[in-house]
N, CA and C of each residue as an Amber inpcrd file, in Angstrom:
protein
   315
 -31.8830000  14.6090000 -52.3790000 -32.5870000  15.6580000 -51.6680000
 -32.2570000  16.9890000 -52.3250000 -33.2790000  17.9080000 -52.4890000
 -33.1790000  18.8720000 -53.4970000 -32.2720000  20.3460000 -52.5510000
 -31.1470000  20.6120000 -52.7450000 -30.7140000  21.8390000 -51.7080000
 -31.2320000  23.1010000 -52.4710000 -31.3440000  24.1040000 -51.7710000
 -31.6860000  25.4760000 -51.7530000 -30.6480000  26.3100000 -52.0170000
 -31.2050000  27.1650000 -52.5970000 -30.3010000  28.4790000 -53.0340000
 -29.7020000  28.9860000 -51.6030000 -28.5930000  29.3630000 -51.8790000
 -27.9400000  30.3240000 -50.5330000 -28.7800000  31.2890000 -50.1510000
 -29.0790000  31.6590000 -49.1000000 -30.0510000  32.9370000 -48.8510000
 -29.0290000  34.4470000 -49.5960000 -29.8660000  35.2010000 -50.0200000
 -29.7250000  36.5760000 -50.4490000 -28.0900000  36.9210000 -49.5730000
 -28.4060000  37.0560000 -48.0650000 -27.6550000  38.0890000 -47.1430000
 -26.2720000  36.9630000 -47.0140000 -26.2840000  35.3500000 -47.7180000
 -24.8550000  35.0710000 -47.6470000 -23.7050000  35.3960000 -48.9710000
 -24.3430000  35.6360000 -49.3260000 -23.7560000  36.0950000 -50.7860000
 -23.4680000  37.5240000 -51.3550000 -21.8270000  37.6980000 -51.7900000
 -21.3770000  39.2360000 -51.9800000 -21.2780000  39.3440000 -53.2180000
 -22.0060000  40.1200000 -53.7700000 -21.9050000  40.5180000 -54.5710000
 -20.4230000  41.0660000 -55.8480000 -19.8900000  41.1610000 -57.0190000
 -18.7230000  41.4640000 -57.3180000 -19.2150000  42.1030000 -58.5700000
 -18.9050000  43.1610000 -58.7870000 -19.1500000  44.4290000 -59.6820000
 -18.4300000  43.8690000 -60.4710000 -18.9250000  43.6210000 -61.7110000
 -18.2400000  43.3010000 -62.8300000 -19.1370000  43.9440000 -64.4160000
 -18.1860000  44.2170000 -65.4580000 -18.9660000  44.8140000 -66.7420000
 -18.9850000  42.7260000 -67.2390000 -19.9760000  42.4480000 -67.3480000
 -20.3900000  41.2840000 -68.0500000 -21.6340000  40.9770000 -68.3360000
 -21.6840000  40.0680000 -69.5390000 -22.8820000  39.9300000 -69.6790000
 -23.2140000  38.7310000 -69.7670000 -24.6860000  37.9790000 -69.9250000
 -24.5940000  36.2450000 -70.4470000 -25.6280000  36.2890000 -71.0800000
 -25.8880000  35.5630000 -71.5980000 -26.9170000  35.4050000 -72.5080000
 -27.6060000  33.4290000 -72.6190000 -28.1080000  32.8990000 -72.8990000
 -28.3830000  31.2090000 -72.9050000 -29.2990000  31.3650000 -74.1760000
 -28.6630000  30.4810000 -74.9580000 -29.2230000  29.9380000 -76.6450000
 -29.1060000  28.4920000 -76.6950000 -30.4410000  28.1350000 -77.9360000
 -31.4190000  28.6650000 -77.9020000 -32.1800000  28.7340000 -76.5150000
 -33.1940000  29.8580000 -76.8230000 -34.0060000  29.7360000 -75.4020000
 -35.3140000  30.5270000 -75.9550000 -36.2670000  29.9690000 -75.9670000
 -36.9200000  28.1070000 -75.1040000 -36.0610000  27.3870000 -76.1120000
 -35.8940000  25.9070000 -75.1830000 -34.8830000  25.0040000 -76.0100000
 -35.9770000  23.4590000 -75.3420000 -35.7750000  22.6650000 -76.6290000
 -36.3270000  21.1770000 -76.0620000 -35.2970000  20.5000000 -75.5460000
 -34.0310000  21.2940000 -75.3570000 -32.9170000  20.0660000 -74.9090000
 -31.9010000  20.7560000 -74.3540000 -30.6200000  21.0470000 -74.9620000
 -29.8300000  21.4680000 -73.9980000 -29.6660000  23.1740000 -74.6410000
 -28.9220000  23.8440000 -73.9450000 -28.7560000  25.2500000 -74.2180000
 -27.3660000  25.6440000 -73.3580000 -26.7960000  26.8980000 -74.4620000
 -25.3060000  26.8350000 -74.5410000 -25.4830000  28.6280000 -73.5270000
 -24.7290000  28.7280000 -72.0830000 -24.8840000  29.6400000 -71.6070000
 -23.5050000  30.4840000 -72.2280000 -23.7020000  31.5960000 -72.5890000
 -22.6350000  32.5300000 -72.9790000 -22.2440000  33.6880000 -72.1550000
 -20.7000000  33.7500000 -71.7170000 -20.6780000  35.0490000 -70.4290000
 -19.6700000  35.4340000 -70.7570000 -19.7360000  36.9870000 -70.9850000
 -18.6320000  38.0790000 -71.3400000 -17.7210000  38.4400000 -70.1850000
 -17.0120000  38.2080000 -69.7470000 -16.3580000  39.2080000 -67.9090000
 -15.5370000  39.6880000 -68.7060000 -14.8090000  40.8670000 -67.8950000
 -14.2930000  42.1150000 -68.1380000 -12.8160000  42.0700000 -67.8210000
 -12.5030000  40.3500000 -67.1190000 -11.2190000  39.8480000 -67.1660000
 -11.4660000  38.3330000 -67.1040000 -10.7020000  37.6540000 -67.7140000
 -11.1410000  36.1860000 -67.5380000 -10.3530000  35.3610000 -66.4210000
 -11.3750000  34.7410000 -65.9350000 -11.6030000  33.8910000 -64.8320000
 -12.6830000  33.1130000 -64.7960000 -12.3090000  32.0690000 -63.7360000
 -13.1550000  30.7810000 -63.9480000 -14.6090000  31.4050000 -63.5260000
 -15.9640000  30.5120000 -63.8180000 -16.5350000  31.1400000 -63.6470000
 -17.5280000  29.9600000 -63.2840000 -18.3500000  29.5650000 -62.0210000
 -19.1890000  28.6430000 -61.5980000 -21.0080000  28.6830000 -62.0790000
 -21.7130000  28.3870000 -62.5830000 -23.1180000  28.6760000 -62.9890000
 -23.9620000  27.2790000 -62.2140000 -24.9260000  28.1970000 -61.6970000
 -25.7940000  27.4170000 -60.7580000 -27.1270000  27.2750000 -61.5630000
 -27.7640000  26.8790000 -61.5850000 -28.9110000  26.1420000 -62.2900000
 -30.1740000  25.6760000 -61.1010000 -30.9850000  26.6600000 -61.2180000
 -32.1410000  26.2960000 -60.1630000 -33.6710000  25.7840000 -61.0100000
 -34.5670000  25.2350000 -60.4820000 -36.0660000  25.3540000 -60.5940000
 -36.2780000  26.1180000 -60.1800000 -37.8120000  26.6180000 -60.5390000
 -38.6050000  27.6690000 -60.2760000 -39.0100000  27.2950000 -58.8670000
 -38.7440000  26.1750000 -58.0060000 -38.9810000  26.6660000 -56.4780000
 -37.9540000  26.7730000 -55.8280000 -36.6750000  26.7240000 -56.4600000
 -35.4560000  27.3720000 -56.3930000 -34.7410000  26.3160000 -55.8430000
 -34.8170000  24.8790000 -56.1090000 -34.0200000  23.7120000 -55.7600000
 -33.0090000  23.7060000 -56.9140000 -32.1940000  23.6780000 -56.3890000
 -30.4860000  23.4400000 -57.3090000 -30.4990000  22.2430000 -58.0160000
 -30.5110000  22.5180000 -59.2270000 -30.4380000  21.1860000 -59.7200000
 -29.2530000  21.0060000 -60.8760000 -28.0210000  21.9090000 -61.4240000
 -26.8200000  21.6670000 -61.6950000 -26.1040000  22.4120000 -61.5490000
 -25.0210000  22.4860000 -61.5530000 -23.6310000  23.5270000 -61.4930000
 -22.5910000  22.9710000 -62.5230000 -22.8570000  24.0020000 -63.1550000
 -21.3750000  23.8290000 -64.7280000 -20.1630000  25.0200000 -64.0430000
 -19.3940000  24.6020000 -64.5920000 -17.7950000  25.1250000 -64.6530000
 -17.6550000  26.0020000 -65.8830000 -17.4060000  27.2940000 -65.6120000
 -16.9050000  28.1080000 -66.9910000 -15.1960000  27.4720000 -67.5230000
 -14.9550000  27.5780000 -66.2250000 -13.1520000  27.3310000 -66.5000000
 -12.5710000  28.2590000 -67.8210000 -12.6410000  29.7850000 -67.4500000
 -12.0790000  30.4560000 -68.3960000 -12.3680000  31.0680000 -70.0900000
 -13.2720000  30.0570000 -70.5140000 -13.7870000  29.7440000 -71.2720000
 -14.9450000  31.0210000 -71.4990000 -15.7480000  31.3050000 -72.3970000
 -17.1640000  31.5640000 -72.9460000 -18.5110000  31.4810000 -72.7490000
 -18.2170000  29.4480000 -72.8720000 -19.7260000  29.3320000 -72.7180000
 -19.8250000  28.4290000 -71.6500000 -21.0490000  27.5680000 -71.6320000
 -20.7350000  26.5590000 -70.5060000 -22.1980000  26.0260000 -71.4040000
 -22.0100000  24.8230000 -71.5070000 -23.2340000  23.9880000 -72.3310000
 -23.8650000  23.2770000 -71.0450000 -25.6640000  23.2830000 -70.7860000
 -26.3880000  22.3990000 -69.9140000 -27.0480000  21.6390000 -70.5090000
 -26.8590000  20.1830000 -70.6920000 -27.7820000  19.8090000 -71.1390000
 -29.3630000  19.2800000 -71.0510000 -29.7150000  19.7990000 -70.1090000
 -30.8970000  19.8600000 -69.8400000 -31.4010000  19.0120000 -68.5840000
 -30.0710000  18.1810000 -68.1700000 -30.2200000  17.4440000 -66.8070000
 -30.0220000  17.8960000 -65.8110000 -30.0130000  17.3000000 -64.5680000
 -29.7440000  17.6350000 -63.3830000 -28.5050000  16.5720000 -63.1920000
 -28.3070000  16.9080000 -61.7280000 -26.8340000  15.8700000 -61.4210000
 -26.6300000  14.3930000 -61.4900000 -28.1080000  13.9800000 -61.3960000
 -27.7940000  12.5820000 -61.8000000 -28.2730000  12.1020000 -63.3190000
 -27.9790000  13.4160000 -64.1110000 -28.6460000  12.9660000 -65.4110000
 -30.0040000  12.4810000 -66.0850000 -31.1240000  13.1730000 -65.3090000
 -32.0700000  12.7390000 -65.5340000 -32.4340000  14.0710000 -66.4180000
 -33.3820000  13.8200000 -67.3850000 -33.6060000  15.2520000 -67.9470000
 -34.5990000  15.9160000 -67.2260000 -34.4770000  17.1970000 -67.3760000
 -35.7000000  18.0150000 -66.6410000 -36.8520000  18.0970000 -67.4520000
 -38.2340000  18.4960000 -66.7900000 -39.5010000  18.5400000 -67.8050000
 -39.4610000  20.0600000 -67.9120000 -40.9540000  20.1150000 -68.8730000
 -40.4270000  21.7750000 -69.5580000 -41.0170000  22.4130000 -68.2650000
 -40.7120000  23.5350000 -68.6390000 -40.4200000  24.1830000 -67.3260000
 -39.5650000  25.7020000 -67.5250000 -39.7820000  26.3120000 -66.3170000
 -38.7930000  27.6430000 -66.4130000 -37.4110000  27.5790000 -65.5180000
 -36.1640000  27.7200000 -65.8110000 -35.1150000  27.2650000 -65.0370000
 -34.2950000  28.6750000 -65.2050000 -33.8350000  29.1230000 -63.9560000
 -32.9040000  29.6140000 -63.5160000 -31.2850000  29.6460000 -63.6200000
 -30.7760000  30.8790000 -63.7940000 -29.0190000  30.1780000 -63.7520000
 -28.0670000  31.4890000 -63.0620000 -27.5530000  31.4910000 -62.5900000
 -26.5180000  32.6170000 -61.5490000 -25.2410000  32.0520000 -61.6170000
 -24.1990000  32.9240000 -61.4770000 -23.0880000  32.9770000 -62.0360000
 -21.5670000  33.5240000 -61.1010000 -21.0710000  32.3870000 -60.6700000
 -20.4090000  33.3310000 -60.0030000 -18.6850000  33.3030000 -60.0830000
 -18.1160000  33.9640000 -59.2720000 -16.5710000  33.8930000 -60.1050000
 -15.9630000  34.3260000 -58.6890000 -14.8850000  33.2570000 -57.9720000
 -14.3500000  33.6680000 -57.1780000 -14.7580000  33.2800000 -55.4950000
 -16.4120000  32.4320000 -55.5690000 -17.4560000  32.6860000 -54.4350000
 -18.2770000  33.6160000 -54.3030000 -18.2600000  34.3080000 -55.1160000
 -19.3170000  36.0360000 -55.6780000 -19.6060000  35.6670000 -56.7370000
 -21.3440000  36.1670000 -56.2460000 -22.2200000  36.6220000 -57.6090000
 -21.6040000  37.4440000 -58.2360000 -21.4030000  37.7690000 -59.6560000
 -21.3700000  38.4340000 -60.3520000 -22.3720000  39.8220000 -60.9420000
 -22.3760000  40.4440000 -60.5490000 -23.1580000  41.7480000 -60.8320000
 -24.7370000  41.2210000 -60.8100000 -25.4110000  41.4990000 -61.8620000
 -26.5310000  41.2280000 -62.2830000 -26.6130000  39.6590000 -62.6040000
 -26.0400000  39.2050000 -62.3020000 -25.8750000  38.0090000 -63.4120000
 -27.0040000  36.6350000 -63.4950000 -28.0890000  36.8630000 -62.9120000
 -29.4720000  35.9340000 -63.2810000 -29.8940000  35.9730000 -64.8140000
 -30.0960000  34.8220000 -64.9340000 -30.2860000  34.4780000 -66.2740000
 -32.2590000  33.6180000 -66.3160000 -32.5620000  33.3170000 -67.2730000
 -33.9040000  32.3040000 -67.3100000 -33.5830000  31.5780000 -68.9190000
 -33.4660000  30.2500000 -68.7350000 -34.1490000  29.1310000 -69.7260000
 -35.3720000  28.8350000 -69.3530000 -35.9130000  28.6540000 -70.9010000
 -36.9550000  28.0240000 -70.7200000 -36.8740000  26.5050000 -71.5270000
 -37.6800000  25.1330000 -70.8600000 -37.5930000  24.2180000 -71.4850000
 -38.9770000  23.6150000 -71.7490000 -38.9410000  23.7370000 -73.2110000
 -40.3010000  22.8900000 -73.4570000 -40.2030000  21.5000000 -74.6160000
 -40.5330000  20.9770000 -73.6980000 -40.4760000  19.3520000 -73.9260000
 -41.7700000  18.8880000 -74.9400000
């Protein structure tokens, strides 16, 4: 069953200088998300469809990047499509931190 994004008003926001970036993008397969923070800490990335059903969550764990490979949780690959990714560190969004892949198959 596909869950939903947290609504807007449950989620606090956390001021941070960072940035991310996802390469390549458009990608036929997987794509490597890249995130700068301004102190390192773990860092959670959510992965939506465009009708905003959750379909993975990678682990920064300290790290740089966080590689998706183009599946969802039970490993099925996704079709092309425009996909979503938010970022958070702590239980907080991170500043700005929405991202867009695109996947074309």
């Amino acid at each position: 069953t596909p869950r939903q994004a947290p609504p807007i008003s449950d989620v606090t926001f956390l001021p941070a200088q960072s940035t991310f970036e996802a390469f390549p993008n458009p990608t036929n397969g997987g794509v490597t998300i890249r995130f700068n923070m301004s102190l390192p800490t773990p860092v959670k990335i959510l992965l939506f469809d465009a009708k905003g059903c959750l379909v993975k969550q990678l682990n920064g764990n300290d790290s740089s990047t966080a590689y998706w490979d183009g599946g969802d949780c039970s490993g099925r690959m996704m079709p092309s499509g425009v996909y979503f990714f938010t970022c958070f560190s702590k239980g907080r969004l991170i500043g700005n931190s929405t991202g867009k892949v695109v996947i074309v198959r």
